[in-house]
C-alpha positions in Angstrom: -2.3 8.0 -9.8 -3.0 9.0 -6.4 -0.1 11.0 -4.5 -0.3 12.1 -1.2 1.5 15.1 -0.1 2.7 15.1 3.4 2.7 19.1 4.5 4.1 18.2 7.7 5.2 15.2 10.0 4.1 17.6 13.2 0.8 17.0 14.0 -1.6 19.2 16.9 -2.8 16.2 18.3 -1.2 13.6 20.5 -4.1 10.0 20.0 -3.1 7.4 21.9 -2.8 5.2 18.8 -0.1 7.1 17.4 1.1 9.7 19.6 1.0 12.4 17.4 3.9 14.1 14.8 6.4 11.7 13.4 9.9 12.2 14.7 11.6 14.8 12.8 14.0 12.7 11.3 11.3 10.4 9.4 9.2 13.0 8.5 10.6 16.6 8.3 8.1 19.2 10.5 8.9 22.0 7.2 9.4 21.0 3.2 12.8 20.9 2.6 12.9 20.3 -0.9 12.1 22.9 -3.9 8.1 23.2 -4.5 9.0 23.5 -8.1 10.5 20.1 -8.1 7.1 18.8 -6.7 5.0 20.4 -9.5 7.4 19.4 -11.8 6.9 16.3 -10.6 3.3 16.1 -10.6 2.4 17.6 -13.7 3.8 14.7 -15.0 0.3 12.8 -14.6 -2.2 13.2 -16.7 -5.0 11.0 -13.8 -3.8 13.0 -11.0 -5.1 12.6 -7.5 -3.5 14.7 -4.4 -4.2 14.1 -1.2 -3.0 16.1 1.4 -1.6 14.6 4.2 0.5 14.9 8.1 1.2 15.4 10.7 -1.8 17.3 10.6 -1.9 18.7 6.8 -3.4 22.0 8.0 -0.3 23.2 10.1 1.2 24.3 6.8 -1.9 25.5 4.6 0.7 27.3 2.7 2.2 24.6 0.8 -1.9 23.2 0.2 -2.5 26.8 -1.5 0.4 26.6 -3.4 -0.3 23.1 -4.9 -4.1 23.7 -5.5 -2.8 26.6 -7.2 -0.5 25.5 -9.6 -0.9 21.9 -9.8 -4.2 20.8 -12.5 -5.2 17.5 -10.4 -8.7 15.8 -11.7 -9.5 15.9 -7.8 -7.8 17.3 -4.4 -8.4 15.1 -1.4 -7.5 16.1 2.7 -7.0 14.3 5.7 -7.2 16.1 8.4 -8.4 16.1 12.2 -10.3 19.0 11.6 -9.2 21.5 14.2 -7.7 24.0 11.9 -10.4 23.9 9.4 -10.4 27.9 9.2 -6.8 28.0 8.2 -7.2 27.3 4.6 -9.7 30.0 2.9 -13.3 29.1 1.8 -12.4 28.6 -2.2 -9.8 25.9 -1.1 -12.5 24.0 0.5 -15.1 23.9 -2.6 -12.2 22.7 -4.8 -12.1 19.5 -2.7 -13.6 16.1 -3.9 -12.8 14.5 -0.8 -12.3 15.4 2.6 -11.9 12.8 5.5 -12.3 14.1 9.2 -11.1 11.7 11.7 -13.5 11.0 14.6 -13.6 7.5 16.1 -17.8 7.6 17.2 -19.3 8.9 19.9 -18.0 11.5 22.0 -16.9 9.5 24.0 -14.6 7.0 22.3 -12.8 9.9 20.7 -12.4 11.7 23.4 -10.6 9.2 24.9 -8.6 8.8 22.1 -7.9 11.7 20.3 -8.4 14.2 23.5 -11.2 16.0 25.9 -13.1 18.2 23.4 -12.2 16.9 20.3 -15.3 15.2 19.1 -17.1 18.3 19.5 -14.8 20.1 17.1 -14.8 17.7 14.9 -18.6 17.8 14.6 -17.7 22.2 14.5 -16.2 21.5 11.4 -18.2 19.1 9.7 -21.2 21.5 10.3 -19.0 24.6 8.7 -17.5 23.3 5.7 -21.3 21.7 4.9 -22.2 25.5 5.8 -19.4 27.2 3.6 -20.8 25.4 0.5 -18.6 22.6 -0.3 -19.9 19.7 -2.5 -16.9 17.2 -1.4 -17.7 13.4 -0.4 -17.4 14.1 3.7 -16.1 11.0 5.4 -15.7 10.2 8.8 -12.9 8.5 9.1 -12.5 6.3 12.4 -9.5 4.2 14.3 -11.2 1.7 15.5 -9.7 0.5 18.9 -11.2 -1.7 22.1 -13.0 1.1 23.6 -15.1 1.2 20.4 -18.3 -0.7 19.4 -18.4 -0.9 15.9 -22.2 -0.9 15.3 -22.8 1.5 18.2 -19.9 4.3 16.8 -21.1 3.7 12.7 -24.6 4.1 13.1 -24.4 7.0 15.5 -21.7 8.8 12.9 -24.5 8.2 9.8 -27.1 9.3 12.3 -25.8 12.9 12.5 -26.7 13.5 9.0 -23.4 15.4 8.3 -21.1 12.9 6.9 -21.7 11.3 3.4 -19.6 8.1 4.2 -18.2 6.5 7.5 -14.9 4.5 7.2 -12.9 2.5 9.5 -9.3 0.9 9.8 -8.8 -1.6 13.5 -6.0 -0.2 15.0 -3.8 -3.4 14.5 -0.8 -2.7 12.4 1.5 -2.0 15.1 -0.7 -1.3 18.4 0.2 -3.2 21.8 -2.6 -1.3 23.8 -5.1 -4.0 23.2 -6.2 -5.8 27.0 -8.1 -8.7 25.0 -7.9 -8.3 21.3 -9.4 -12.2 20.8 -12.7 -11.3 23.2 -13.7 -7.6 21.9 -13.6 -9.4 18.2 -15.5 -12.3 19.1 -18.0 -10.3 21.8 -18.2 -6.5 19.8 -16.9 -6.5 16.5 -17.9 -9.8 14.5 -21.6 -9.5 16.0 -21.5 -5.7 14.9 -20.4 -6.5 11.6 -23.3 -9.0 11.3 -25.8 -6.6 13.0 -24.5 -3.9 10.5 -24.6 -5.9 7.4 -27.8 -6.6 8.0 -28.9 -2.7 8.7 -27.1 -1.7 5.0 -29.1 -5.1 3.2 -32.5 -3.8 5.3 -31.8 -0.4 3.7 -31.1 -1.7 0.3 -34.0 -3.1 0.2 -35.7 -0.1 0.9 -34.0 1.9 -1.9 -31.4 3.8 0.5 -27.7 3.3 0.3 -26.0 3.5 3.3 -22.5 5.2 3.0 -20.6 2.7 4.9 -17.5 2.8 2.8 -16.1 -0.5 3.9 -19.3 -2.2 2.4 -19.1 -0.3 -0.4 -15.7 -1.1 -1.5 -15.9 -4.7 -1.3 -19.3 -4.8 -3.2 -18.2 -2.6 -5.6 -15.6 -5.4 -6.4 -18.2 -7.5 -6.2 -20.5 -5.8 -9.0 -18.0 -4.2 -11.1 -14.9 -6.9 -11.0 -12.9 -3.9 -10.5 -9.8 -4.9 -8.5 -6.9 -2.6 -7.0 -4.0 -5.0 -4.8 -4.0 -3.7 -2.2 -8.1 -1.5 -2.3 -6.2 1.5 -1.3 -3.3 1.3 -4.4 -0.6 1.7 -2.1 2.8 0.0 -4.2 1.1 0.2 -7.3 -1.3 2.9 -7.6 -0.6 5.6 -4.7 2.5 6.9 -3.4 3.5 9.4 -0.7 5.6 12.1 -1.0 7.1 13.0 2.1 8.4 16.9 2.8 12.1 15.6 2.7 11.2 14.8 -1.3 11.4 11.4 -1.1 8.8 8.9 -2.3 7.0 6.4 -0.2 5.1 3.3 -1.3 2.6 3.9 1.9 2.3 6.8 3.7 2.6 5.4 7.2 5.7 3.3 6.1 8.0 6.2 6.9 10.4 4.0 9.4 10.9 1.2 6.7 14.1 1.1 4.0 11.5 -1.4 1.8 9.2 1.4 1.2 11.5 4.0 0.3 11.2 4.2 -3.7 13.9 7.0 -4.0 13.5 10.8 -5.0 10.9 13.2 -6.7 14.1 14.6 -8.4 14.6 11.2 -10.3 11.6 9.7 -11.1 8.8 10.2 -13.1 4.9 9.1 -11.9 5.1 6.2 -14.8 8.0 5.0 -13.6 6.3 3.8 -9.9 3.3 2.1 -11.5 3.5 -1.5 -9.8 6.8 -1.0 -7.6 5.6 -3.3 -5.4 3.1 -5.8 -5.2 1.6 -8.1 -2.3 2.4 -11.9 -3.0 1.3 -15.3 -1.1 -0.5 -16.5 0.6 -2.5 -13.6 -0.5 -2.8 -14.0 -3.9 -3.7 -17.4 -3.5 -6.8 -16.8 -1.0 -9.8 -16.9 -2.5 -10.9 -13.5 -1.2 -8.2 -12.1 -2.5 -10.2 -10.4 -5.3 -12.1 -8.4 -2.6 -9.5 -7.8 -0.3 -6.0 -7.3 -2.2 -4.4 -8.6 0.8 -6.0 -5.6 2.9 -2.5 -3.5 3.6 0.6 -3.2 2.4 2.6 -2.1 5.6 0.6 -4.9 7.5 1.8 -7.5 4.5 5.0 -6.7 4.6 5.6 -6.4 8.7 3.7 -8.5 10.2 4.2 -7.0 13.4 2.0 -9.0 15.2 3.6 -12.0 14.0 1.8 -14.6 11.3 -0.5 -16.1 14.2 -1.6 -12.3 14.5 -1.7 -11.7 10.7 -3.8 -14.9 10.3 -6.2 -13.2 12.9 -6.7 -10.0 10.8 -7.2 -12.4 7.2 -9.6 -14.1 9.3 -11.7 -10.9 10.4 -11.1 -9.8 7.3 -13.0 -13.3 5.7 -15.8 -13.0 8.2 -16.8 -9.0 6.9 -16.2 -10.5 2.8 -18.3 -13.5 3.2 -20.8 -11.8 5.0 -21.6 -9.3 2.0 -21.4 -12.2 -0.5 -24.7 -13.7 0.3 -26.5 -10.8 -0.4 -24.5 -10.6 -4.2 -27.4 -11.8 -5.6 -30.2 -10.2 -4.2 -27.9 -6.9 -4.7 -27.6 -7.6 -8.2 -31.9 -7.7 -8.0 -32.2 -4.9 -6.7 -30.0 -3.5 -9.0 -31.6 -4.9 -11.9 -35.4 -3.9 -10.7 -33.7 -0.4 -10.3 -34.3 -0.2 -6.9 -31.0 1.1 -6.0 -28.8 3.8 -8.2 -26.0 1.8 -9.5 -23.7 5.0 -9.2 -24.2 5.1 -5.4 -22.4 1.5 -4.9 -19.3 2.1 -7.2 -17.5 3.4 -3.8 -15.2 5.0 -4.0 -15.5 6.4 -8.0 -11.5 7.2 -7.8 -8.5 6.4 -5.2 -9.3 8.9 -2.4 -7.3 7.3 0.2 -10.6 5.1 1.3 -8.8 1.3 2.3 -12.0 -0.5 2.1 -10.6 -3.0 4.0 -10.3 -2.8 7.8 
């Protein structure tokens, strides 16, 4: 199971998509339960994933020492903005498997975003930890909002030569900030899609496998009929752990009574498998097998109402269908050994990649 760890709900940053730490009385700033009861806790998996998570993980490195220290995880995974990269020592770093660094594209789109001078230190850090020695799957990992052009801010990200995978989530689960949501999709991010489809089939061909994780995910579906509802386990595979103790289905469903799953204290991982799973009219869509009904938050909210719901599933249909026509000639290449099979079974384990925008 995959578990993240929230170190913190405070978070350095104040993005204009989410305005930085979670109010205290969601998400504790400090752990206020017993670190033993955590590893006590965790030990109890034997497929362990921990992902570190905020807030901005990195304003308590402590606690991330501590864990790596003492808790025997088959892989550690961060998220982090990467503006405190230094705080955690050098062997922390080379112990990761994942690490996701949020940047939203060019300089920019995140600096509008996230703040003036961000991008650049984001782009510090990428170019340090590759320096340091660590052999962890780098992703950037975008919000993708209307200032951004989804072709534009992926291929420029895979251009710098510093990331191993790009991955993005539309910032639609609860946003109002959009002027004209139904325009940017129809004029930017449907024709990027297709113009970016067509870049990752082009370099197929060629023998080179782009790592543009959302791609990835749904092909790996695709080839492997490997199927996790919803792609990123959350319900059924991956819980949070928040610093008050208590357990989470998602880890942005902090402000919901529905996701609460109870205490560390009195429950065991095994016990969590499949607490909750996404119903119709998902299940009954005939993508369903590539998306798993995208999010579980979004599913269960619906904060844009079901006309804006319907908008994302159709999106969502447009990017799935897309990649279907090339299944066969993908399953060519494959079988002329063009391509390394290993290279499109993205991601190998639950390391907080959605796949699905």
């Amino acid at each position: 199971m995959l578990f993240y760890v929230f170190t913190t709900g405070k978070c350095n940053l104040r993005c204009k998509y989410c305005s930085g730490s979670f109010p205290q009385n969601l998400v504790p700033w400090e752990v206020k339960y017993n670190i033993k009861d955590l590893i006590s806790f965790l030990e109890q998996d034997d497929d362990l994933v921990v992902a570190f998570y905020g807030g901005e993980p990195l304003l308590n490195p402590g606690i991330i020492r501590e864990i790596m220290d003492r808790v025997n995880a088959k892989h550690f995974v961060i998220q982090t903005n990467g503006l405190l990269v230094k705080q955690l020592p050098i062997e922390y770093w080379r112990r990761f498997d994942t690490i996701l660094l949020s940047i939203d594209g060019i300089r920019e789109v995140t600096d509008y975003y996230r703040g003036a001078g961000v991008y650049d230190r984001v782009i510090e850090a990428a170019k340090y930890l590759r320096s340091i020695g660590t052999k962890a799957d780098l992703v950037a990992r975008m919000t993708v909002s209307e200032k951004g052009s989804i072709y534009r801010d992926v291929t420029h990200l895979l251009s710098l030569n510093l990331f191993d995978h790009v991955h993005w989530q539309l910032d639609v689960v609860w946003s109002d900030r959009w002027k004209n949501f139904d325009k940017w999709v129809l004029e930017d991010y449907l024709p990027g899609l297709d113009k970016l489809v067509k870049l990752w089939i082009d370099k197929l061909e060629k023998g080179v496998v782009l790592g543009i994780a959302p791609f990835l995910g749904i092909a790996k579906a695709m080839l492997f009929d490997e199927f996790i509802f919803p792609p990123c386990g959350s319900g059924s595979k991956a819980f949070a752990v928040s610093t008050d103790g208590s357990i989470l289905a998602c880890p942005i469903a902090v402000d919901v009574e529905w996701a609460r799953i109870g205490h560390i204290k009195d429950f065991k991982p095994r016990d969590l498998e499949d607490a909750l799973r996404i119903g119709k009219p998902c299940v009954d869509c005939r993508i369903f097998k590539y998306c798993g009904g995208r999010c579980l938050y979004a599913y269960y909210e619906r904060l844009w109402g079901e006309e804006g719901f319907r908008k994302i599933c159709t999106i969502t249909k447009f990017l799935v269908d897309n990649l279907l026509k090339f299944k066969n000639k993908i399953i060519r290449l494959l079988e002329d050994k063009k391509i390394n099979r290993e290279l499109l079974y993205y991601p190998p384990f639950l390391n907080t990649i959605e796949v699905i925008p």
